[in-house]
VOPA-649616 format. One line per 8 residues: their letters; for each residue x, y, z of C-alpha. Coordinates in Angstrom, 1 decimal, decimal comma, padded with zeros to 4 digits. Layout:
REM VOPA-649616
A	X/Y/Z | ...
REM end
This chain:
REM VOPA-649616
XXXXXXXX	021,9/003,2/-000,3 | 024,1/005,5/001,4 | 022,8/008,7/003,4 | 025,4/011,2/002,4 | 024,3/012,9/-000,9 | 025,2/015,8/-003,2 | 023,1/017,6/-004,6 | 023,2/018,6/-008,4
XXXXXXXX	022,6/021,4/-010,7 | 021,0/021,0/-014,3 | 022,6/023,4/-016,9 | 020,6/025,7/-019,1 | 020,2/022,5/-021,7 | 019,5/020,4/-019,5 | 022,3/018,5/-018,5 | 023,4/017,1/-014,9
XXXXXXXX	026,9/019,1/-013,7 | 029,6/017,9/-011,4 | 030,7/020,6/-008,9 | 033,6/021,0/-011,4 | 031,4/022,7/-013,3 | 031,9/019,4/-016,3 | 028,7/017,7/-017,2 | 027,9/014,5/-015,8
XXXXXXXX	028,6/011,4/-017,9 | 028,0/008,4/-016,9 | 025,7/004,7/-017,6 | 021,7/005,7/-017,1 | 020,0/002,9/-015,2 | 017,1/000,4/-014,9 | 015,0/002,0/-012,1 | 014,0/-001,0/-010,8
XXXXXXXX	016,2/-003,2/-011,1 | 019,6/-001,0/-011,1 | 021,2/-003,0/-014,0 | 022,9/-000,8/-017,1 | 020,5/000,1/-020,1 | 023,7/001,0/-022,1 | 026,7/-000,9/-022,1 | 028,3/002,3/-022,9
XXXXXXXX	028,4/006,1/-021,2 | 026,9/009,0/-022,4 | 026,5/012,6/-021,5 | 023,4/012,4/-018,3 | 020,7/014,7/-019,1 | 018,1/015,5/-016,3 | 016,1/012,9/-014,9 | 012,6/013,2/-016,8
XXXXXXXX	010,2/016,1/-015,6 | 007,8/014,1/-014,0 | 006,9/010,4/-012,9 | 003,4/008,9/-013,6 | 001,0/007,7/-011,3 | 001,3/004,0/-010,5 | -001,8/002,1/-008,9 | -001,4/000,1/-005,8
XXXXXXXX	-001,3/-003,7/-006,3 | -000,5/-004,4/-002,9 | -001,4/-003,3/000,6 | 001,0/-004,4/003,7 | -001,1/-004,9/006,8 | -000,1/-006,0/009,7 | -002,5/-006,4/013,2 | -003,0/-007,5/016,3
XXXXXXXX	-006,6/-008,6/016,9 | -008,1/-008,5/020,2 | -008,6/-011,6/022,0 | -011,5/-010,8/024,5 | -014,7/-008,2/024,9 | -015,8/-008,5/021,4 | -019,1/-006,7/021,4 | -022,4/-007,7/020,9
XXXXXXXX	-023,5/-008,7/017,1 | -027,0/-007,5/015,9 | -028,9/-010,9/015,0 | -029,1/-009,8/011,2 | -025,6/-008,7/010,8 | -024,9/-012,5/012,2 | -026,8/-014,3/010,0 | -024,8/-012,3/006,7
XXXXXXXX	-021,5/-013,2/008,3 | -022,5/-016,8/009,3 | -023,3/-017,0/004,9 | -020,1/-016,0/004,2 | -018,1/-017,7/006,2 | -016,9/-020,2/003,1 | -015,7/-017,4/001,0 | -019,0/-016,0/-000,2
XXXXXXXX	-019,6/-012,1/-001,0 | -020,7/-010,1/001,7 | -022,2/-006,6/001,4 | -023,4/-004,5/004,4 | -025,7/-002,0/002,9 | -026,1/002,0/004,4 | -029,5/000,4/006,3 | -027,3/-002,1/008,5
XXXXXXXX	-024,3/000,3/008,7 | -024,8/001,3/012,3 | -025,2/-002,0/013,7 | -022,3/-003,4/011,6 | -020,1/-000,4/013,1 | -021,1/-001,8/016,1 | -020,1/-005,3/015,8 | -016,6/-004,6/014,4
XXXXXXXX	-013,4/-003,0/015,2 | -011,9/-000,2/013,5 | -008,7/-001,8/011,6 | -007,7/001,6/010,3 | -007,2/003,1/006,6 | -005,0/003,9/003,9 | -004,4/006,3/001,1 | -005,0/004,0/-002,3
XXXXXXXX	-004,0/005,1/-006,0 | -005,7/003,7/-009,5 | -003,6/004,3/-012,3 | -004,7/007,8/-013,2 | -003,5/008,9/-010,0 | -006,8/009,3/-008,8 | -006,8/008,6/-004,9 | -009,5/007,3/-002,1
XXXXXXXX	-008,9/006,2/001,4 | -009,7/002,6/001,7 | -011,1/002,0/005,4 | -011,0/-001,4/007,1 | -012,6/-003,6/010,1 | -012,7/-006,8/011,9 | -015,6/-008,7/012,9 | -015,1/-011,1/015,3
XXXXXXXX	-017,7/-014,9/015,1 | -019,0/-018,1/016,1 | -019,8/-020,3/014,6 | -019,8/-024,6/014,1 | -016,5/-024,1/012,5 | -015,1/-022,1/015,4 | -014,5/-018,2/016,0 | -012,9/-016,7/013,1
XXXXXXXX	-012,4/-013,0/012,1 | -013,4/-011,3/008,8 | -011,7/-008,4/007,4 | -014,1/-005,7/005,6 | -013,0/-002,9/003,4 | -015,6/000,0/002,9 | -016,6/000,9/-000,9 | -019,2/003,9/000,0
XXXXXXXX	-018,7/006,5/002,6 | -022,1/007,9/001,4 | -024,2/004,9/001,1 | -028,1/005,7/000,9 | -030,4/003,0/003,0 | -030,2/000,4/000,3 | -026,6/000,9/-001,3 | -023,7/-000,8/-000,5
XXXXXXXX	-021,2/000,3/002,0 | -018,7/-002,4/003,1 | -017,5/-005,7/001,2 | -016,0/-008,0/002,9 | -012,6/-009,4/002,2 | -013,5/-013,2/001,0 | -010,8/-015,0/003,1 | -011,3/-015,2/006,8
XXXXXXXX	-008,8/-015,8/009,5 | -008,9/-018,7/011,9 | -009,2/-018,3/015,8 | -006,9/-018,7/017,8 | -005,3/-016,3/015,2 | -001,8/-017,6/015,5 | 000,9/-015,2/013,3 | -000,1/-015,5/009,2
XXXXXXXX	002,7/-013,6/007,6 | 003,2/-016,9/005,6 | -000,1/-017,1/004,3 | -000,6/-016,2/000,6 | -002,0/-012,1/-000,1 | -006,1/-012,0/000,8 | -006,8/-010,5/-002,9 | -009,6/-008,2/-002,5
XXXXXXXX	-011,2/-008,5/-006,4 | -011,7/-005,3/-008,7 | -012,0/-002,8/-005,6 | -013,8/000,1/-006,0 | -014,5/003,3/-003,1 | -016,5/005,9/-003,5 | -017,5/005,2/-007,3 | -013,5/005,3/-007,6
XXXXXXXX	-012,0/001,5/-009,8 | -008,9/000,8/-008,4 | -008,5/-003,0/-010,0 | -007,6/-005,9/-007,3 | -005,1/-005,7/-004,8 | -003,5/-007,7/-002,3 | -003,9/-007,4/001,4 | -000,2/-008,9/002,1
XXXXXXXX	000,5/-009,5/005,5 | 004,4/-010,5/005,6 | 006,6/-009,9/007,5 | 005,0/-009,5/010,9 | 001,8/-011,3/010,2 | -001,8/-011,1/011,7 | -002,0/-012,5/015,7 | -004,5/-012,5/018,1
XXXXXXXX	-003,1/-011,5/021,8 | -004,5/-009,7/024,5 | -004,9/-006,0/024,1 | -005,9/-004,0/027,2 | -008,1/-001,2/025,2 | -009,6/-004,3/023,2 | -009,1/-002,7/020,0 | -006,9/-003,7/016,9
XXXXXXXX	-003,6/-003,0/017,3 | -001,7/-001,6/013,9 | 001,7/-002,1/013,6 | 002,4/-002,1/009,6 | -000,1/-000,2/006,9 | 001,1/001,3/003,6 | 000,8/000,8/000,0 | 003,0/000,5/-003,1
XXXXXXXX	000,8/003,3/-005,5 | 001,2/006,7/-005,9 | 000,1/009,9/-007,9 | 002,1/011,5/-010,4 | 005,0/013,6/-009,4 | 007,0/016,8/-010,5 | 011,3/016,4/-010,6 | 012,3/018,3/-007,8
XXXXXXXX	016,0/017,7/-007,7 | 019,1/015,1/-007,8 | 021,9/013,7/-006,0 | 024,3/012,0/-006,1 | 025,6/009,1/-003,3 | 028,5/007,7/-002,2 | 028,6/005,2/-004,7 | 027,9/007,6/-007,1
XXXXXXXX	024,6/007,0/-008,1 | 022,0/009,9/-009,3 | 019,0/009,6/-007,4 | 016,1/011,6/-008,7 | 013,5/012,7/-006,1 | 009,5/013,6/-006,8 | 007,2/015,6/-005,5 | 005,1/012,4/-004,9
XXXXXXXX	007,5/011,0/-002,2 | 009,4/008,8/-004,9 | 013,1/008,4/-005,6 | 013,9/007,0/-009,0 | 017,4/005,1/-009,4 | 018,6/007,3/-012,6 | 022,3/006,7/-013,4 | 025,5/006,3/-012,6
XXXXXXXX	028,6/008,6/-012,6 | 031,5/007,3/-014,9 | 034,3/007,7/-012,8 | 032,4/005,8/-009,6 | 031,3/002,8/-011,8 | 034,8/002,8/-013,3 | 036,2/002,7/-009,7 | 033,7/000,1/-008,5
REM end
């Protein structure tokens, strides 16, 4: 998409003006995929007042795991993990939460969206263990900041990663299962780790390293203007960070 952009006024009915002061007319467009929904042009009206929320079905993720001083893991907390090391459920509960802090490494967090636009921070850490099989790591997401001595707190994520952690950015998504934080149901996501993968090298602060986190949901959003590009397509932009592919101007798609 090209950089330059003008921006453009909306008339008193609503309509989308050139700087000639003529109204815009022009084919409106398929947001996502930029195709034509008309095979024929029509006067543009504004771009519509406000874009829904859309619940994240996918988080990127991206780390480097440390590959040395892993700390010390309490005898019970390493007893859950061994259980779950074939894919089983784990859930730390509030009573365990200090010593599982303690065996893990922050693996930081992310601003999640359900479909109401209702939002929650979705925390994460590593745990790092032995076991027959060979040291692997497990990924945890927390569901409870508040968690009383016998609630739950933390869940892990039920695919765990092999040691020596060579680069997974192939690997299919780790699909956390109906997630809900805080008392907050955000459905299942993906924990996607293309393009630069999950590795294991040696940090000097032995801490995860973070080099990709975001998420494809957001909360509603107000119109806050239009432009439009080189090409002369009208880009709508939202108060919630988005930009919405909208239409494009008759003359430029004539020229194209």
């Amino acid at each position: 998409m090209p950089m330059a952009a003008t921006a453009l006024p909306i008339d008193a009915q609503g309509y989308i003006m050139l700087a000639d002061g003529e109204r815009a007319s022009g084919f409106r467009l398929d947001a996502a995929t930029g195709a034509r929904l008309r095979s024929v042009t029509e006067p543009l009206r504004a771009p519509p007042a406000q874009l829904p929320a859309s619940r994240t079905s996918k988080i990127i993720y991206a780390v480097n795991l440390p590959s040395g001083n892993f700390p010390h893991i309490d005898r019970r907390i390493r007893e859950m993990a061994a259980k779950a090391e074939n894919g089983a459920k784990l859930t730390i509960l509030g009573c365990d939460c200090a010593a599982f802090l303690d065996a893990t490494f922050a693996g930081g967090s992310v601003a999640i969206f359900n479909a109401h636009g209702e939002s929650e921070r979705l925390s994460l850490r590593w745990m790092r263990t032995e076991s027959e099989n060979g040291g692997h790591w497990t990924l945890f997401y927390r569901i409870n900041r508040k968690a009383s001595f016998s609630e739950p707190a933390w869940r892990n994520a039920r695919r765990h990663y092999a040691v020596p952690a060579t680069p997974v950015a192939d690997q299919e998504p780790n699909y956390l299962n109906d997630v809900t934080v805080n008392g907050t149901q955000f459905g299942g996501i993906d924990i996607v780790h293309r393009p630069l993968g999950v590795t294991q090298y040696r940090e000097a602060l032995s801490t995860v390293k973070i080099s990709a986190l975001h998420q494809d949901g957001a909360a509603a959003g107000a119109f806050l203007d239009a432009a439009t590009h080189g090409d002369g397509e009208i880009i709508a932009r939202y108060g919630n960070g988005r930009m919405l592919r909208y239409a494009q101007i008759e003359q430029c798609a004539s020229a194209a």
